[in-house]
C-alpha distance (Angstrom), angle and dihedral (degrees) to the residues before:
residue distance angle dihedral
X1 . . .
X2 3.89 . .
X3 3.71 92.3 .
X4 3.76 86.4 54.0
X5 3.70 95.2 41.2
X6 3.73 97.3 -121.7
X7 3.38 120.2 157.1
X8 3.81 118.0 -128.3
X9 3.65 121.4 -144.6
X10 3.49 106.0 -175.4
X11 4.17 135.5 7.3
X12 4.05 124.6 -167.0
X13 3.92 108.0 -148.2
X14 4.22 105.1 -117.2
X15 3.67 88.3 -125.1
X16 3.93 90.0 71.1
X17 4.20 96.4 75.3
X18 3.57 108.7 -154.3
X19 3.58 122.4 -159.9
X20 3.36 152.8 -154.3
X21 4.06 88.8 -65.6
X22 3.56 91.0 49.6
X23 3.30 96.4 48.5
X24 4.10 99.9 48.4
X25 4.14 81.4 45.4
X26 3.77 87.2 58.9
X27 3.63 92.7 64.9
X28 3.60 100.1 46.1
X29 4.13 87.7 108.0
X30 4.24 94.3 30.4
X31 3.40 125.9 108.4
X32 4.08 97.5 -167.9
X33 3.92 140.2 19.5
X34 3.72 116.4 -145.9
X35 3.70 104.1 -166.9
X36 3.69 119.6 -174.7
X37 4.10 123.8 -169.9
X38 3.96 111.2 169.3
X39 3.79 107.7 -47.9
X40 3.91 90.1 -22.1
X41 3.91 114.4 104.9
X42 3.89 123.3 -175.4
X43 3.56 131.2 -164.8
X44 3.61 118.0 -153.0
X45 4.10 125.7 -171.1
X46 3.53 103.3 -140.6
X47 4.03 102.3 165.2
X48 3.83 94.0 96.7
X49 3.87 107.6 26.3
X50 3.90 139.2 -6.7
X51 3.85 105.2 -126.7
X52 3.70 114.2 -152.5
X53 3.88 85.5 -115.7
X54 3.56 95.5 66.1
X55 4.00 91.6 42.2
X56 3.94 82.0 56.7
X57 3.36 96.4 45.6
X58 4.28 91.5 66.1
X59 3.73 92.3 51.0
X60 3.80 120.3 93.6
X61 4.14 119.6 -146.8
X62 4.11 90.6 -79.9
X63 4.08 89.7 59.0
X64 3.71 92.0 -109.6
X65 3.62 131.4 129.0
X66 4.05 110.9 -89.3
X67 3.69 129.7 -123.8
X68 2.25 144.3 -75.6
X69 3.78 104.5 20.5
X70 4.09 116.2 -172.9
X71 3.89 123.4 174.8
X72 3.87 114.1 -156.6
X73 3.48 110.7 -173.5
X74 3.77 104.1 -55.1
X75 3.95 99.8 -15.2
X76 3.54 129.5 84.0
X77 3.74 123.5 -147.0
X78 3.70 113.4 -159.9
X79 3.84 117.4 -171.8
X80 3.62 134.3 5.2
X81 4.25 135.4 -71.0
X82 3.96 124.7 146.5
X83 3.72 92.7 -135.3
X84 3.71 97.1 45.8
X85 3.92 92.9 53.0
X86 3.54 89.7 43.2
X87 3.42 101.7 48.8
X88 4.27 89.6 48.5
X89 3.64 95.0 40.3
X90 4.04 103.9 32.1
């Protein structure tokens, strides 16, 4: 985010785990999950209803929330690819 020079409004320390329940809270006020494992990228509509695929789709192998975990505007990103963050944050 630095290199980019995005400002960052809020962090969560990685030793607080959040969970499932944290996770489905998170997108009480989204409108779409990006989630992004390897070269695999999913695209969630969250507007309506969180399905429990897209609540699985943010948690990494533990059960914890992934990272990292960015909110712009009224889509979350969750995990990490070049062309994804450049293509959302120029």
């Amino acid at each position: 985010m630095e290199a980019r020079d995005i400002p960052i409004e809020d962090t969560t320390m990685a030793s607080k785990k959040l969970q499932s329940s944290d996770a489905k809270d998170l997108l009480k006020d989204a409108n779409t999950l990006i989630t992004i494992k390897g070269k695999k990228v999913s695209e969630f509509d969250v507007s309506a209803k969180v399905s429990d695929d897209a609540v699985a789709a943010m948690l990494g192998p533990t059960g914890n929330l992934r990272a990292p975990t960015i909110k712009v505007g009224g889509t979350y990103l969750v995990g990490f690819n070049e062309d994804i963050f450049s293509d959302t944050f120029g």
